[in-house]
Every structure is written in structure tokens, then in C-alpha cells.
C-alpha positions, -999 to 999 in steps of 0.1 A, spaced: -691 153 -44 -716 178 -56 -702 217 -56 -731 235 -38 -744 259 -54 -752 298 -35 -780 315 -38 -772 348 -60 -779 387 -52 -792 390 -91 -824 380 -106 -836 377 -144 -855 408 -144 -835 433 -122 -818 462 -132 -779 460 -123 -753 488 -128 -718 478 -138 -687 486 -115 -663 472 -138 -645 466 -172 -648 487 -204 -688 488 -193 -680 507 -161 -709 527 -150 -735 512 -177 -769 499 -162 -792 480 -181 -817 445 -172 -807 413 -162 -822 392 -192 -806 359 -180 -788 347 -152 -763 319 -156 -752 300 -124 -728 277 -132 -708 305 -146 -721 329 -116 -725 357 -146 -755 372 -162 -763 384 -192 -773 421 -193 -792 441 -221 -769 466 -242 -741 459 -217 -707 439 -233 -714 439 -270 -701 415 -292 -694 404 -328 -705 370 -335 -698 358 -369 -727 335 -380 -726 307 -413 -751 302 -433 -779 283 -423 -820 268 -434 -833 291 -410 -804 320 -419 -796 317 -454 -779 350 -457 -756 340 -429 -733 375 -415 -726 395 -386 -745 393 -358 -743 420 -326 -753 399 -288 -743 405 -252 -720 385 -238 -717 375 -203 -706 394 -170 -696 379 -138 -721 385 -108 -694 406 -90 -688 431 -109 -727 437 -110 -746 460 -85 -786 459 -80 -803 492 -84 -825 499 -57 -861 503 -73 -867 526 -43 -845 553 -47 -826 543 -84 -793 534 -63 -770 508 -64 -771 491 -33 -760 460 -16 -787 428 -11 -795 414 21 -817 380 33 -843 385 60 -876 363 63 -910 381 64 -937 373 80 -946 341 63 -909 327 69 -896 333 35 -866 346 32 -871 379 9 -843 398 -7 -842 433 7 -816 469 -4 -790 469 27 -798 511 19 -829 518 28 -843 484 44 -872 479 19 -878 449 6 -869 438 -33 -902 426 -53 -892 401 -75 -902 410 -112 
């Protein structure tokens, strides 16, 4: 049986703030989402050392700096609006898509 998978408050494009974890407070932009792990990967935010061999297309090999992952829940969307962080909500427009909108102010999220 297949686990069914939700549909998630955070886009690839979005900026998110942090609420948790040595990161508290830090904002920065969603540059991938990763379902199955329900975590994202966010610029500047969760710094790691990754030590990397040498390699054809890295012959010098060393130590690289990347983000690591963070789990959707202890992200918050910034409302583009206002520059809050705010809660998402699912209403369908006019068409009878459901659109993302900030459960703040009632306007509607573009998507990026």
C-alpha cells in the first residue's frame, strides 16, 4: 500500500523563516523542496562541512560548505504582502483551482 503523499505549505521559490534549532529566527529561499523527507533545503540556513575526495571533475578534492536539510515544520512562509510569517491556507478561485493564500491577511500566494 502506497503512503499518500500531502500536499505541502512550502514551495521551491518561497521565502520561509525558521522557528527552530540553532537557525532560529534566520529567513532565507526555499531552493528545493524534498517530499519524501517533508524538508526543504533553504539558502544560507543550516551550514555544513562536507568533506569531498578527489575526483576528474575535482582534482584538488577539500572542504566543501552546503545547506543541509530542514523539516517543513519548523519552516514558516513569509507573507510577500506584509514580510510576515504567516500560516497557509487552500481556497479555490475562480477558475476552481485551489490557490495557496496567507491565513493573515487573506491575499492570495503567487507562486514564483
Amino acid at each position: 500500500m502506497k503512503k499518500k503523499q500531502h500536499k505541502l505549505h512550502i514551495k521551491k521559490g518561497d521565502t520561509v523563516k525558521v522557528l527552530t534549532g540553532n537557525d532560529k529566527g534566520k529567513t532565507g529561499k526555499v531552493l528545493e523542496v524534498i517530499k519524501a523527507k517533508n524538508a526543504a533545503i533553504i539558502e544560507g540556513v543550516r551550514m555544513v562541512t562536507k568533506h569531498v575526495k578527489p575526483s576528474a571533475t575535482k582534482p584538488e578534492g577539500g572542504i566543501e560548505h552546503t545547506e543541509a536539510h530542514v523539516h517543513l515544520s519548523n519552516l514558516m512562509l513569509i507573507d510577500p504582502a506584509t514580510g510576515n510569517p504567516t500560516r497557509v491556507g487552500r481556497k479555490l478561485d475562480e477558475k476552481g483551482k485551489l490557490q495557496r493564500y496567507s491565513k493573515k491577511t487573506g491575499e492570495i500566494i503567487k507562486n514564483v
